[in-house]
C-alpha positions, 0 to 999 in steps of 0.5 A: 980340548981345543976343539971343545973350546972352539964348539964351545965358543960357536955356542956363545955366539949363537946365543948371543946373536939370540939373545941379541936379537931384535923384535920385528914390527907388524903390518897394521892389518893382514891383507897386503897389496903390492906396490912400488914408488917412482919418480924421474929416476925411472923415466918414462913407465909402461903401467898397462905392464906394470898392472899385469905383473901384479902390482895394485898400489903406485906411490908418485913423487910429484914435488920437492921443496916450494918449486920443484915438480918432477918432470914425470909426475903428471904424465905417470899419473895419468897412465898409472890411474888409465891402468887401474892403479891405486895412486898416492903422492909424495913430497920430499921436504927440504925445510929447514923452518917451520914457515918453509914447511909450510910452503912447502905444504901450500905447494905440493897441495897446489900441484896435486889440487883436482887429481884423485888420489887413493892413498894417504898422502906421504911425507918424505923427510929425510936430510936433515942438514945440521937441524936438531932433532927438536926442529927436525920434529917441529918442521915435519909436524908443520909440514903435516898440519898444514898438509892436512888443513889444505887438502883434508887428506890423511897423511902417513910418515915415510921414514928408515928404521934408523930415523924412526928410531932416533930421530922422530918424537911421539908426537910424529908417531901418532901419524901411520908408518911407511917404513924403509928397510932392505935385506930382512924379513920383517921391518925392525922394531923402532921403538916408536911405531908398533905397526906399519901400513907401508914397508919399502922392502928393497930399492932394487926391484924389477918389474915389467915395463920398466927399465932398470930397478924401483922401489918395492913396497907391501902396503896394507889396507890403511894406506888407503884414504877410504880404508884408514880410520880418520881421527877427523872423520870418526870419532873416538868411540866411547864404549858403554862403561863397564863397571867403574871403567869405560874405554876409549880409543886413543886418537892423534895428538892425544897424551897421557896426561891430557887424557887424565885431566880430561877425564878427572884421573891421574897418569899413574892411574892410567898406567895402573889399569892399563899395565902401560909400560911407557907412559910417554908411548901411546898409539892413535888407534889403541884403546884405554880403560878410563876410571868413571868418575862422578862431578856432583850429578846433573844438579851441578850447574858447571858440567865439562863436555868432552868435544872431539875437533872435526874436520874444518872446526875453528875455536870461534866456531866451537865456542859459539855453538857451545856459548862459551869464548875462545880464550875460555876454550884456549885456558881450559885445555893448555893451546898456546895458539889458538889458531892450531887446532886438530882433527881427532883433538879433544877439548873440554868445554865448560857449559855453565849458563849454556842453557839459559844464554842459548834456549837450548838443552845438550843432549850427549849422543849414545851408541845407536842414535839416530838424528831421527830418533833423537828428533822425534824424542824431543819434539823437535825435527831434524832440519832443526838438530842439522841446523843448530848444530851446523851438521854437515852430514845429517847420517854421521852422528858419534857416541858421545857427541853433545847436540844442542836441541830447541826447547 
């Protein structure tokens, strides 16, 4: 009897370790590249031995709060990219306000100005002091923001699965995730982020040409700057609606209840077409089916524009190219500042009286337009289309893009 209480006890256990058992997180993408970050700690490094053991990415630490640079960073760099190794930056941020973070944003920015950098620049944060979890947010959003507004680089969240899991917001969580977590097979789930593009999988690692342990990280292709899909430099892709529904892709910074009132549903309807579980859980990258909805047809003199914010782009600038005001823009979609606006952000813009103001006609880009097409269309040239509506890349153009064209 006492042996079958035990079996039957080892079988409890068991199930519950099952049942208890916590889901993994994915790579964002499937081909991996290995990687290790280093600072002063491993001192002076051999990269030429480094590279023939197989490692193709190195994360630097180059600066920490607003004076500190790490003693071995310029001379890692330069001997890491000698050797033909991908190279990314850090900064570990020390900030306990939202004015330090930015300081010490402007300073990282400052000491990495002029060097090639192939990966996402990342920020590390992760002593937080007697900071609550609403600053520790806001001063890592502004650290971000203005990271990205001096270097127009993308940025990716170095965090451990604990601080993933109770300390970042969704708001952090539109940003891709170098996750830190030893001893296990897979990263686990945060609740947070569905995918990584960096894990840091022990910080006893060992490799030829240095001495004593680094850091070991597998790192996927959206690490990379030329390989990631920049809200600020590809748009949201509107697909040709299907039945009473198009689909868009979900960007940084986007929340259910903005999309609703953007394109004239609700949340619940949101939830309903999509079988979204968590409606304050959405993912930069996903895509979702938005109700097509009707606003009175092209006679209706008010019409609604739906611009995505670009790289650069000012409120002034965006509401003198669509003849409207700052404040306008401002009250129609909720900025309590003005002057923080985002790449990848959408904004709806009122256009009543935009063509009798300006001369000009909007025309609302489709999936396979070309400024030369579209200029030959309408009579007009493409210098022209490039100049009214300050294109800075006259081969990028986006479905969904309205560009102003002289009658």
């Amino acid at each position: 009897m006492k042996k079958i209480l035990t079996i039957i006890l080892m079988i409890i256990i068991v199930l519950q370790i099952s049942i208890s058992k916590v889901e993994a997180i994915e790579p964002a993408s499937s081909e991996i590249y290995e990687g290790i970050d280093v600072s002063n700690w491993q001192g002076n490094i051999n990269f030429a031995e480094v590279a023939n053991s197989g490692i193709q990415v190195v994360y630097i630490k180059a600066t920490q709060g607003t004076n500190y640079v790490s003693p071995t960073f310029e001379q890692s760099y330069k001997n890491a990219k000698a050797n033909g190794l991908k190279i990314g930056f850090y900064h570990y941020v020390t900030a306990r306000s939202e004015e330090e973070a930015r300081q010490e944003a402007q300073f990282f920015a400052s000491k990495i100005a002029g060097k090639e950098v192939d990966c996402r620049l990342a920020m590390d944060f992760e002593e937080f002091g007697n900071l609550s979890n609403n600053e520790i947010n806001a001063i890592g959003l502004a650290f971000i923001r203005r990271l990205e507004e001096l270097t127009q680089k993308p940025v990716v969240i170095y965090s451990n699965t604990y601080t993933a899991r109770t300390i970042w917001n969704e708001e952090i969580a539109n940003y891709p995730l170098w996750v830190a977590e030893y001893g296990v097979s897979s990263p686990q789930d945060n609740g947070k982020w569905s995918t990584y593009i960096g894990w840091q999988y022990t910080d006893m690692g060992e490799i030829a040409g240095i001495n004593g342990y680094v850091d070991r990280d597998k790192f996927t292709k959206e690490i990379f700057i030329n390989g990631s899909n920049e809200p600020s430099e590809i748009l949201p892709e509107v697909e040709e609606p299907t039945g009473n529904y198009r689909t868009i892709t979900i960007v940084r910074g986007d929340t259910l209840s903005q999309i609703a009132r953007i394109y004239g549903t609700t949340v619940q309807e949101l939830v309903s077409i999509n079988n979204i579980p968590n409606p304050n859980l959405i993912y930069a990258g996903a895509t979702l089916k938005v109700p097509i909805t009707t606003s009175g047809g092209g006679d209706d003199p008010l019409e609604e524009l739906i611009y995505i914010v670009r790289r650069g782009d000012t409120l002034s600038r965006i509401a003198l190219n669509y003849g409207t005001t700052v404040s306008q823009i401002a009250r129609e979609n909720n900025i309590s500042n003005p002057n923080l606006i985002y790449p990848g952000q959408r904004l709806v813009i009122k256009t009543q009286g935009i063509e009798a103001e300006l001369g000009h006609t909007c025309y609302k880009v489709v999936r396979g337009d070309t400024l030369y097409s579209i200029a030959r269309r309408y009579n007009t040239t493409i210098a022209n289309i490039v100049m009214l509506n300050r294109i800075q890349n006259p081969n990028l153009i986006y479905p969904g893009e309205c560009l102003k064209l002289r009658r």
